[in-house]
NUBA-763928 format. One record per residue (C-alpha): residue in three letters; residue number from 1; y, x, z. Coordinates in steps of 0.05 Angstrom, whole numbers, padded with zeros to 5 digits, always signed. Each point is the difference from the previous one (the first is absolute). Layout:
N
<site><aa>Ala</aa><i>NUM</i><y>Y</y><x>X</x><z>Z</z></site>
...
//
This chain:
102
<site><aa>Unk</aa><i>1</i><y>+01201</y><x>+01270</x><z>+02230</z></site>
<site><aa>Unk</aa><i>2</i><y>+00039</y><x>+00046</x><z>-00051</z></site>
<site><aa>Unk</aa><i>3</i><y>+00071</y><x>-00021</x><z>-00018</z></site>
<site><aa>Unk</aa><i>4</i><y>+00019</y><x>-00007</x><z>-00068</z></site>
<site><aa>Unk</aa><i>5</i><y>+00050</y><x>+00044</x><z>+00003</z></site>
<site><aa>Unk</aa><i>6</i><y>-00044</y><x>+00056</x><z>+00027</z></site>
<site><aa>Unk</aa><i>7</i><y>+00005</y><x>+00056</x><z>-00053</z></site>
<site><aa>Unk</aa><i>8</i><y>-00067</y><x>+00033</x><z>+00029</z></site>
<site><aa>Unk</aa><i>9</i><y>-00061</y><x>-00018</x><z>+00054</z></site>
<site><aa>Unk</aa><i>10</i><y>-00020</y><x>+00064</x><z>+00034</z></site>
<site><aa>Unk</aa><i>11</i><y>-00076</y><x>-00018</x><z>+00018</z></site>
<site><aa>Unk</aa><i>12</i><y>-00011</y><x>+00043</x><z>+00057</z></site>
<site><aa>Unk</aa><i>13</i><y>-00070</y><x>+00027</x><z>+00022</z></site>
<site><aa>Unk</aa><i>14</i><y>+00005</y><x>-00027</x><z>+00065</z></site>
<site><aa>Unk</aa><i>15</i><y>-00030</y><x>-00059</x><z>+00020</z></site>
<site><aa>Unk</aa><i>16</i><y>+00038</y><x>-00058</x><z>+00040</z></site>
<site><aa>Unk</aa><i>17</i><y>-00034</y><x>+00026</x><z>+00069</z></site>
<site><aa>Unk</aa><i>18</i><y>+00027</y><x>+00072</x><z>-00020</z></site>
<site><aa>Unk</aa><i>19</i><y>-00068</y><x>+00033</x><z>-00024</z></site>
<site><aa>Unk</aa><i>20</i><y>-00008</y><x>+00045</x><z>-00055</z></site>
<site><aa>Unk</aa><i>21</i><y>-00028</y><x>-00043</x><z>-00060</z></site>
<site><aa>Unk</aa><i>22</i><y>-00062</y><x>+00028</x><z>-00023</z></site>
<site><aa>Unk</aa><i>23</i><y>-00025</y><x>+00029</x><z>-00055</z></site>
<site><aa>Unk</aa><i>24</i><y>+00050</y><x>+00061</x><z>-00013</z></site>
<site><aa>Unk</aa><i>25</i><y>+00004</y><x>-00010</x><z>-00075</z></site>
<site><aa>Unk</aa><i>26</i><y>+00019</y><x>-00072</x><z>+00011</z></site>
<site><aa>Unk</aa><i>27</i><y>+00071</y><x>+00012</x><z>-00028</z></site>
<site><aa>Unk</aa><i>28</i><y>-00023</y><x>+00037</x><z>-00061</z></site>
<site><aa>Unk</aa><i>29</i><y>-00053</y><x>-00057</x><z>-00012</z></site>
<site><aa>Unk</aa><i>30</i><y>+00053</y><x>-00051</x><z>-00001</z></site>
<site><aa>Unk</aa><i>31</i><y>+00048</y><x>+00026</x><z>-00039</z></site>
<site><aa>Unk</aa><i>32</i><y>-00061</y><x>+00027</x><z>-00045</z></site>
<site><aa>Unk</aa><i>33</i><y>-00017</y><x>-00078</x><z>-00016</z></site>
<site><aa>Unk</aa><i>34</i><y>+00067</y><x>-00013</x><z>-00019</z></site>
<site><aa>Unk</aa><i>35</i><y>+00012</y><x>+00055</x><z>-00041</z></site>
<site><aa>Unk</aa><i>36</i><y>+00000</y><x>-00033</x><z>-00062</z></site>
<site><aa>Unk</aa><i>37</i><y>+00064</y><x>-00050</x><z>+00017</z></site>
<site><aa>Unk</aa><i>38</i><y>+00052</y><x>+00033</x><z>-00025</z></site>
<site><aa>Unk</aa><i>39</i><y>+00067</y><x>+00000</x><z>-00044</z></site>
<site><aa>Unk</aa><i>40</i><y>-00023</y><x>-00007</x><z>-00066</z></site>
<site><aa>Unk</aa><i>41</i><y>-00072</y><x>-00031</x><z>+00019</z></site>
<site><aa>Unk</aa><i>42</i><y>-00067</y><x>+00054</x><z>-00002</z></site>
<site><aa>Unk</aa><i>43</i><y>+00014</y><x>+00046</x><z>-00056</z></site>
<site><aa>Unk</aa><i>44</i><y>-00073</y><x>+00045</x><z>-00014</z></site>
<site><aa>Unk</aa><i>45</i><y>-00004</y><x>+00053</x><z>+00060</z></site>
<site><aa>Unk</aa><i>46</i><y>+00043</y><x>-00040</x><z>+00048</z></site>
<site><aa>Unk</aa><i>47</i><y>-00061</y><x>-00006</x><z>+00048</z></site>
<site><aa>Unk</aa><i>48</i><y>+00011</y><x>+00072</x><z>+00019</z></site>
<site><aa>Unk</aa><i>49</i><y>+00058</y><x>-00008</x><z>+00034</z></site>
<site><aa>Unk</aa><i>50</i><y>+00035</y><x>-00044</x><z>+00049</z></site>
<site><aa>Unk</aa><i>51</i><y>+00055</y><x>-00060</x><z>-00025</z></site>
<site><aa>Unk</aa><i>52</i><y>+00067</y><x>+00017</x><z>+00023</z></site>
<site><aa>Unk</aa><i>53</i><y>-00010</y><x>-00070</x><z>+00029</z></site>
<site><aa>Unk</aa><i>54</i><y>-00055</y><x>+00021</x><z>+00051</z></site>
<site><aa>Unk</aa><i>55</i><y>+00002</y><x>+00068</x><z>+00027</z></site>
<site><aa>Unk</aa><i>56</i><y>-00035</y><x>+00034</x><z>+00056</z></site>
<site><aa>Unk</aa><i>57</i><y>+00034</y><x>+00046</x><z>+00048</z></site>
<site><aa>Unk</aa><i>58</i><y>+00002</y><x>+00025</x><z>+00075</z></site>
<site><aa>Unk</aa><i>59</i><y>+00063</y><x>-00020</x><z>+00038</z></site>
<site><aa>Unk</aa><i>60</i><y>+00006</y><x>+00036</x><z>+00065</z></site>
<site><aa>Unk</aa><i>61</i><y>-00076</y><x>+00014</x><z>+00005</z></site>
<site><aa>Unk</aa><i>62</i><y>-00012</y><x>-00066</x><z>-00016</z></site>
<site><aa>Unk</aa><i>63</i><y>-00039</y><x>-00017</x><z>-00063</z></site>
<site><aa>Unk</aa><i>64</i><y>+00041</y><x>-00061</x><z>-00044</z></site>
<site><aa>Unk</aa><i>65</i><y>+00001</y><x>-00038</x><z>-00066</z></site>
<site><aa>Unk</aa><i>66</i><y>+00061</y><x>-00010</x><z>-00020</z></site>
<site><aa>Unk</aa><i>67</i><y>+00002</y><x>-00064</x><z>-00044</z></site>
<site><aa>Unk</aa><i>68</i><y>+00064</y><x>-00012</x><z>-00043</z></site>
<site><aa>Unk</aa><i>69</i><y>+00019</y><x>-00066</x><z>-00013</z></site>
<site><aa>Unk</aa><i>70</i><y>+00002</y><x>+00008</x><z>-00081</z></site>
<site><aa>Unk</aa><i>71</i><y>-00072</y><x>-00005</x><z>+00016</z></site>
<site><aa>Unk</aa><i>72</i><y>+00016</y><x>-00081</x><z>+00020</z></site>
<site><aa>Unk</aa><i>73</i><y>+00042</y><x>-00023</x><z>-00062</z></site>
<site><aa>Unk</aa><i>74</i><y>-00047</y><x>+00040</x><z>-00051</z></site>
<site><aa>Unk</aa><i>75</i><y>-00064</y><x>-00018</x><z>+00024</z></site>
<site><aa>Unk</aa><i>76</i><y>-00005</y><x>-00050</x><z>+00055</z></site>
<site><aa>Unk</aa><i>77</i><y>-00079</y><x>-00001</x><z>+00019</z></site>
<site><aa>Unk</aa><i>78</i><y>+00001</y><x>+00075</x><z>+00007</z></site>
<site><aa>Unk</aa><i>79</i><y>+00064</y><x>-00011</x><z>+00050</z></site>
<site><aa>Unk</aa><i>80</i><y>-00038</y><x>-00053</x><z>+00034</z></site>
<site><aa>Unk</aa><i>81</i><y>-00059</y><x>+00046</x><z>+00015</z></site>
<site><aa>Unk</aa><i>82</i><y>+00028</y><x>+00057</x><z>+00022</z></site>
<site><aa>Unk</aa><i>83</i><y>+00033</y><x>-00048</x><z>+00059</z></site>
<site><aa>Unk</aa><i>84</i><y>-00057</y><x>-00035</x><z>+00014</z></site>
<site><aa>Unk</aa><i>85</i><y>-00044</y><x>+00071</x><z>+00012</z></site>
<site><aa>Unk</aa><i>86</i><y>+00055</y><x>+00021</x><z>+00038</z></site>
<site><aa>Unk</aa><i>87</i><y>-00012</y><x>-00076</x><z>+00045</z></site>
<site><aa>Unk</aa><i>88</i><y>-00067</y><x>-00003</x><z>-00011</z></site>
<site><aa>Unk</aa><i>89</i><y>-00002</y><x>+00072</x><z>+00036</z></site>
<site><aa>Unk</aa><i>90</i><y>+00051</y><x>-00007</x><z>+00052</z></site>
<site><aa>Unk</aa><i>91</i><y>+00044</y><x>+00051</x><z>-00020</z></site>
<site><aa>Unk</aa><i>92</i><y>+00074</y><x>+00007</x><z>+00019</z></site>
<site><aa>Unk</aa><i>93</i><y>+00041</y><x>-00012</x><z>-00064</z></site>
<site><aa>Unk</aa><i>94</i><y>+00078</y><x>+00023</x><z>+00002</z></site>
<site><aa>Unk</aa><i>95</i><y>+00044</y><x>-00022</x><z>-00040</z></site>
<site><aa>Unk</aa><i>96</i><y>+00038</y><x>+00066</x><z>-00022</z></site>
<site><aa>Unk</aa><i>97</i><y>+00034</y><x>+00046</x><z>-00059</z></site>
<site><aa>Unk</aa><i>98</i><y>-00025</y><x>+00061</x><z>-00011</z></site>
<site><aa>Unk</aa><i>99</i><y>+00047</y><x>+00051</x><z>-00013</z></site>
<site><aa>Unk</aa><i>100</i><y>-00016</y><x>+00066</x><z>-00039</z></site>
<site><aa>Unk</aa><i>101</i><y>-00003</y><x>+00067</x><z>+00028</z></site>
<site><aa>Unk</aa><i>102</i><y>+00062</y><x>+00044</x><z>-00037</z></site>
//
């Protein structure tokens, strides 16, 4: 279960019994379905790139979707699915910030 003060989920490509989760896009198709929920709502175009809210990345050779929490108070559904593939999948979740590079 997520807190509610969690700033971000980090939806890790590992499953629960440590395996890689399969297929290797998997992060990119997430955060491609979500790609419309964003600040502002769609604007034209906004499917060709991901929402600041859901973003793919690699985290120590790990593949990840890191899921901010804006996602939950602007559109609650979306928030709600995103945890449930991460459940429905058996993938560790963290509870995390993310911090820029510099």
């Amino acid at each position: 279960m997520v807190s509610s003060a969690a700033k971000e989920v980090f939806i890790q490509g590992v499953t629960l019994e440590g395996k890689t989760f399969r297929p290797s896009d998997w992060a990119e198709r997430l955060a491609g379905v979500l790609s419309s929920f964003r600040p502002g709502g769609a604007q034209p175009g906004s499917h060709l790139g991901y929402s600041p809210w859901c973003v793919p990345t690699v985290i120590n050779g790990v593949k990840c979707v890191v899921v901010n929490s804006a996602l939950r108070d602007a559109e609650p559904m979306a928030w709600d699915f995103v945890l449930n593939f991460a459940r429905d999948n058996q993938l560790q979740t963290v509870e995390a910030c993310l911090i820029p590079d510099k």
